[in-house]
Backbone as numpy.savetxt, mean C-alpha at the origin, in Angstrom:
# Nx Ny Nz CAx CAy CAz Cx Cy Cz
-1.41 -27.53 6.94 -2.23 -26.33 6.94 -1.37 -25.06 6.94
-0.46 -25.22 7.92 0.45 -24.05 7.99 0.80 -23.61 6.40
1.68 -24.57 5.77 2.20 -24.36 4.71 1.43 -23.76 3.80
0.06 -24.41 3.40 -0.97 -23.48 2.43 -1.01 -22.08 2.76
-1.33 -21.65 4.47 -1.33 -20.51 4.99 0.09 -19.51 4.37
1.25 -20.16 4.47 2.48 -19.09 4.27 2.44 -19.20 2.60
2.37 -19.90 1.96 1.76 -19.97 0.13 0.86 -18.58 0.14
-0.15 -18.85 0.74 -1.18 -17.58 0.84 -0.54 -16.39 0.88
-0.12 -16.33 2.13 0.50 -15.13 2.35 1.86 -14.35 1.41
2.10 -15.07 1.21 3.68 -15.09 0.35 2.95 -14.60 -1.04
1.75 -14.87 -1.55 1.34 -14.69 -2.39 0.84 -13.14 -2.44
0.13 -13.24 -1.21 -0.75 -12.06 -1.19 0.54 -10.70 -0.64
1.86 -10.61 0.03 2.46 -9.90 -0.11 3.40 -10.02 -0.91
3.65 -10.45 -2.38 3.99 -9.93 -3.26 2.67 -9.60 -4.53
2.40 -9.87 -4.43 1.15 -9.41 -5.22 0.32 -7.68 -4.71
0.66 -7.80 -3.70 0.07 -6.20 -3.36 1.93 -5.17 -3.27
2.71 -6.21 -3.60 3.79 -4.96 -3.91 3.96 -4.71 -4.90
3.68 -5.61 -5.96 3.12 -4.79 -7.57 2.29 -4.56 -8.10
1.32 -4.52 -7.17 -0.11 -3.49 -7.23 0.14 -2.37 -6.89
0.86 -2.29 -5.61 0.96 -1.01 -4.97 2.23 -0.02 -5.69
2.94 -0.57 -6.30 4.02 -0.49 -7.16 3.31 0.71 -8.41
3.09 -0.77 -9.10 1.90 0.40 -10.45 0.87 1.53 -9.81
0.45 1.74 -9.03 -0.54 1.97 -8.70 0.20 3.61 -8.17
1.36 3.58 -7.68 2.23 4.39 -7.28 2.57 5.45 -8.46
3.03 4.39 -9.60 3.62 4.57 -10.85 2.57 5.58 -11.42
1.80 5.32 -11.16 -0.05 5.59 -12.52 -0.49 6.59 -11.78
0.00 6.94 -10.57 -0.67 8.77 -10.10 0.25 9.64 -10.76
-0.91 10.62 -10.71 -0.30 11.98 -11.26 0.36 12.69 -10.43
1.32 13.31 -11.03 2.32 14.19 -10.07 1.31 15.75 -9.36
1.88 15.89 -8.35 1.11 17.07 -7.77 2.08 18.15 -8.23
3.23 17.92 -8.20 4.41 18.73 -8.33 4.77 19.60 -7.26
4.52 19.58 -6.17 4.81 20.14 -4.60 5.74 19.71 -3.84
5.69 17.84 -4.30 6.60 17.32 -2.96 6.38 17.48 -2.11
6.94 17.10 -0.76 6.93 16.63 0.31 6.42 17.93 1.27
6.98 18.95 0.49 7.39 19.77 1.37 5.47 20.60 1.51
5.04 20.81 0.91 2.86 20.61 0.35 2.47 19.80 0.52
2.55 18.34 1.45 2.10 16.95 1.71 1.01 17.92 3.06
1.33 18.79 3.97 1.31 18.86 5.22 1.10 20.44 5.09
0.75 20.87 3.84 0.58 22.32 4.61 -0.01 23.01 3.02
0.49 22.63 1.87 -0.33 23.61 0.63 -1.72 22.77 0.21
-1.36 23.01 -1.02 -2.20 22.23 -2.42 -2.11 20.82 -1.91
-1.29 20.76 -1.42 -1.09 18.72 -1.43 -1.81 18.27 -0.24
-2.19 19.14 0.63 -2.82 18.62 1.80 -4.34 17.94 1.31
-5.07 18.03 -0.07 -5.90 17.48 -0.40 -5.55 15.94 -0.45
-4.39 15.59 -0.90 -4.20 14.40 -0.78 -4.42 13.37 -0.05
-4.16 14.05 1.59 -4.71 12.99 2.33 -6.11 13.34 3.20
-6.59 14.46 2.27 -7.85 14.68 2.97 -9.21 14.42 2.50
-10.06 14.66 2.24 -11.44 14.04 2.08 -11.61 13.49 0.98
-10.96 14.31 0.05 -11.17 14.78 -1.58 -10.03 13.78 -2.28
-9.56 12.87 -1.61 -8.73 11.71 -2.23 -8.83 10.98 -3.40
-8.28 10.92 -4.42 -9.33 10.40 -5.42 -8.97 8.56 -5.28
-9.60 7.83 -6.25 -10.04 6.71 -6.27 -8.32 5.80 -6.19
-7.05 6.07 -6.67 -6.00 5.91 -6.88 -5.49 5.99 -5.68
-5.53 6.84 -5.40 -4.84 6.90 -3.53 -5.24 6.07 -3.16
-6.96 5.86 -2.58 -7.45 5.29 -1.62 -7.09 3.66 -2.23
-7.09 3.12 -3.44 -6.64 1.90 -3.60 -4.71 1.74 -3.49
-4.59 3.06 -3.47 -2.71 2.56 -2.85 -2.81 2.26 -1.51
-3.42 3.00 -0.69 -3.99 3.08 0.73 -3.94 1.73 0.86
-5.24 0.91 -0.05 -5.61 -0.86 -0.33 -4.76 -1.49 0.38
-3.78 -1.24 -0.91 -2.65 -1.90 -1.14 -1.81 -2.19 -0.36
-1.50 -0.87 0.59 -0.13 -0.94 1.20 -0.69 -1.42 2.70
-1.83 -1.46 2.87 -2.50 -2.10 4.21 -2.39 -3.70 4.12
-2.84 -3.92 2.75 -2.72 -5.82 2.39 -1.11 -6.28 2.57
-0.26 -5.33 1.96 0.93 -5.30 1.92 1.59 -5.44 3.46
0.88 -4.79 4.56 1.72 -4.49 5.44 1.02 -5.55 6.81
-0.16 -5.92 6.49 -0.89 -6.80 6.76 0.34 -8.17 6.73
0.19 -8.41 5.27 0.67 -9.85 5.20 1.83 -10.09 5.88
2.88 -8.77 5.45 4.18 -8.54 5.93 4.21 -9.23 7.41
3.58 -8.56 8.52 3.49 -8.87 9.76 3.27 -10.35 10.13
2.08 -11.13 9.10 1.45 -12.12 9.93 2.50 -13.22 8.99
3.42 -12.64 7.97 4.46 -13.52 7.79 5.34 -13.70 8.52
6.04 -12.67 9.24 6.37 -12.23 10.58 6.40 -13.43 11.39
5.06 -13.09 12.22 4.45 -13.33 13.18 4.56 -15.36 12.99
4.30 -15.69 11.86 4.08 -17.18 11.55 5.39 -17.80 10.90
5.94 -17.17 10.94 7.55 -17.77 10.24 8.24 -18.89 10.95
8.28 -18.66 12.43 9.10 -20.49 13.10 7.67 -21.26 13.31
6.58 -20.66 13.01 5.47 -21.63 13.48 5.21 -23.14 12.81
């Protein structure tokens, strides 16, 4: 059982790192940088008005960081 479980997982965190990858790739530039993440134009980004691309990188990097852990977590098991 274990083994199917880490197949799973192994699957599902590389598969959401080249989702999250393209998905990275395929937004449009704001052209602000880092430095407008937290205070101009770019603060829309992480605020209400997010468009559909973010919130599925968002997806992504949660499945991503998800699996990461419970590979972690299950590795001498």
């Amino acid at each position: 059982m274990t083994g199917i479980l880490h197949v799973l997982l192994w699957v599902l965190f590389f598969g959401s790192s080249i989702v999250m990858s393209a998905l990275v790739l395929l937004q449009q530039g704001s052209g602000g940088g880092l430095a407008e993440a937290f205070g101009g134009t770019g603060a829309e980004t992480f605020g209400v008005r997010a468009g559909g691309a973010i919130k599925a990188t968002f997806g992504a990097a949660t499945v991503f960081l998800v699996s990461a852990i419970l590979l972690h977590s299950t590795w001498n098991a």
